[in-house]
N, C-alpha and C positions, 0 to 999 in steps of 0.2 A: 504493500500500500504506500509505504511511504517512498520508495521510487518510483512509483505512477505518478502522485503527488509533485515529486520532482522532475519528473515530466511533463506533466500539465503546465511546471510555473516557468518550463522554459518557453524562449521565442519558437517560431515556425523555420525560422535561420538557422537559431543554434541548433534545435531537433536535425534540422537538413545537414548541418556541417556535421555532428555525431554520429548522424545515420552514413556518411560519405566516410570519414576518418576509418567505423567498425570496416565497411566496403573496403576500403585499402586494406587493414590490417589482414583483412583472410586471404585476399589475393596475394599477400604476401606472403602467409603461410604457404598456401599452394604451388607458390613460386618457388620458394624455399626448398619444398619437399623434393617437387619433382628435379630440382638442379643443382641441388646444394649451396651452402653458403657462395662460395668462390666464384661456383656458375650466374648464379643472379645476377640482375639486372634492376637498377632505379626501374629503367624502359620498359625492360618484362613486365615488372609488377605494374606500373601504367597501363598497360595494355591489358595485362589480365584482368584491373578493375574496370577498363574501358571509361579513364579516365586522362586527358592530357601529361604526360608532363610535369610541366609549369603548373597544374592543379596538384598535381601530388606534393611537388615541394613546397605547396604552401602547407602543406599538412606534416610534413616531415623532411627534415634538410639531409638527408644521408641515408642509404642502404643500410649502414650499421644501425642510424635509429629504428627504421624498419625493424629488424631483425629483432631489438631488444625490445620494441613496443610488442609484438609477436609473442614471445618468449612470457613478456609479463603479462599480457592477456590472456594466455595460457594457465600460466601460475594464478592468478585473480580467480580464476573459473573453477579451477581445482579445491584452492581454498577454503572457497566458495561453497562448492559443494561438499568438502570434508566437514566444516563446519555446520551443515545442514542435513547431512544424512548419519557423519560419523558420530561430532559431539553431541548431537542430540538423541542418540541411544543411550539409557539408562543402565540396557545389560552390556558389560564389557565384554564381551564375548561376543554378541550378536556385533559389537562394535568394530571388534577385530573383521570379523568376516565382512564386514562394509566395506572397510578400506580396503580388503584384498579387493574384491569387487570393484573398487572405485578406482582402485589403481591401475586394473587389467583393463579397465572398457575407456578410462584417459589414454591408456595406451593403444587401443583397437582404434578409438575416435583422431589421433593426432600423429600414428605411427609415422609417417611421411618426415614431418619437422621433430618430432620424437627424435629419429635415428640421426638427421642433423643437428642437434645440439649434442648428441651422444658423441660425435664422432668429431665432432668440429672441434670445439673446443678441446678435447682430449689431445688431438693432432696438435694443436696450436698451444695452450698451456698448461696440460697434465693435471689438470682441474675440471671437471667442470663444472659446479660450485663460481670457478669465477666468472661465467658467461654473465652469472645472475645478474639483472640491477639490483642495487641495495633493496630497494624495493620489495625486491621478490623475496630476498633474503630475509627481508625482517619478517614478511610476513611466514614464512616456512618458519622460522623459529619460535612464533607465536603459536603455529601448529603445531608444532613437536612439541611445545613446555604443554597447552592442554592436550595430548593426547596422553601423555607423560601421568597426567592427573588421570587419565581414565584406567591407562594401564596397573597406576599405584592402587584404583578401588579395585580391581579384579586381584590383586595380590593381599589387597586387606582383609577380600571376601575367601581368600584360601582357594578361587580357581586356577590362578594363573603361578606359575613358579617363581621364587621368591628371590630373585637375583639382584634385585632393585628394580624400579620403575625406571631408573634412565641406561640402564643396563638392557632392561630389554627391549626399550623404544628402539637400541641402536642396534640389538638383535633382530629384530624384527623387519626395519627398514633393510639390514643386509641381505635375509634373503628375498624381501621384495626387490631391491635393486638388483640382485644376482640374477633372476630370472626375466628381467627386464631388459636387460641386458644381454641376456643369452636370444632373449625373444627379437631384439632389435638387429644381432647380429645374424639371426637364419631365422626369418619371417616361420611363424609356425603356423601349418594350416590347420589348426587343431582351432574345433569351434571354440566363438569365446567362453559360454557359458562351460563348456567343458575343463578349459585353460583353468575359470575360477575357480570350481568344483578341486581339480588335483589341485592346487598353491591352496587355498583354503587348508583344506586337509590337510597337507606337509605343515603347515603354518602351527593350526593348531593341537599338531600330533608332539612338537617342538616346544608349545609353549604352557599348554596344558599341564595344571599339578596331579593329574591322573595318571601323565606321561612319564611326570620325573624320574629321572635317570637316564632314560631313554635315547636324550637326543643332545646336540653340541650346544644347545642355548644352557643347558644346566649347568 
């Protein structure tokens, strides 16, 4: 409601220019995906919005800011929805298997620029952590301290194995990035729901106190 409201109280201009700016941004992901960072083109991504030009750089002075606006609209959306599907489950458990969920279908819905920030950055500064804008940054760390809190009620409630709460946020996020990774590097044609189904299950066979002993998170 209250970005509707903030919709309503803008002009029919500024609506227009936001609704133009979003239009760039995907064309740019698109662009992105299909050519990689180095391939791209200001001109490509102009042409794939089927916008001038000289219209685009009033919206954006650089390919690199292209690329970084991309990257944090991506991360904003993510967030976004972590915050709305994952922190607003009560059970820490049903909580875990969301994120798995929400991490595999980010990755179904964006593989294309997925695999270019994977691989780009890595190439270029053995990081990639530093593609982020700060932006993006603070906001994942925001995410990580409350998930961190969901993790600690599932250890308080005796389901989850007791290694700390920021111990196994970093557990956890391991083997989601490990299989993300593996997924980014040889496209898997394994349907999605299936992909979640097995990583669920690994997830939870890992981190479950029914499991302890069992697995390398203990």
């Amino acid at each position: 409601m209250a970005n509707e409201n903030g919709a309503q109280a803008l002009s029919r201009k500024e609506r227009e220019r936001l609704a133009h700016r979003r239009e760039i941004i995907e064309a740019a992901e698109r662009v992105f995906a299909r050519n990689g960072y180095r391939g791209s083109t200001v001109e490509q991504i102009a042409q794939e919005a089927e916008f001038a030009v000289g219209t685009l750089y009033n919206f954006f002075e650089s390919k690199e800011e292209l690329y970084e606006e991309v990257l944090a609209s991506l991360v904003e959306e993510a967030v976004s929805r972590f915050r709305e599907r994952i922190l607003a489950e009560p059970d820490p458990v049903k909580a875990v298997e969301a994120l798995v969920e929400l991490r595999v279908a980010l990755l179904d819905e964006h593989k294309g620029f997925a695999r270019v920030v994977f691989q780009t950055p890595m190439a270029e500064h053995g990081d990639a952590s530093l593609a982020l804008p700060p932006r993006c940054r603070a906001l994942i760390e925001a995410a990580q301290a409350a998930f961190t809190q969901v993790l600690a009620r599932g250890i308080e409630a005796g389901v989850f194995v007791d290694i700390g709460a920021a111990n196994l946020v970093v557990c956890l996020q391991g083997i989601l990035n490990a299989f993300i990774a593996q997924w980014l590097l040889h496209e898997s044609q394994e349907p999605v729901a299936e992909r979640v189904a097995r990583l669920r299950g690994i997830v939870l066979s890992l981190i479950l106190r029914e499991n302890e002993g069992g697995g390398p998170c203990v």
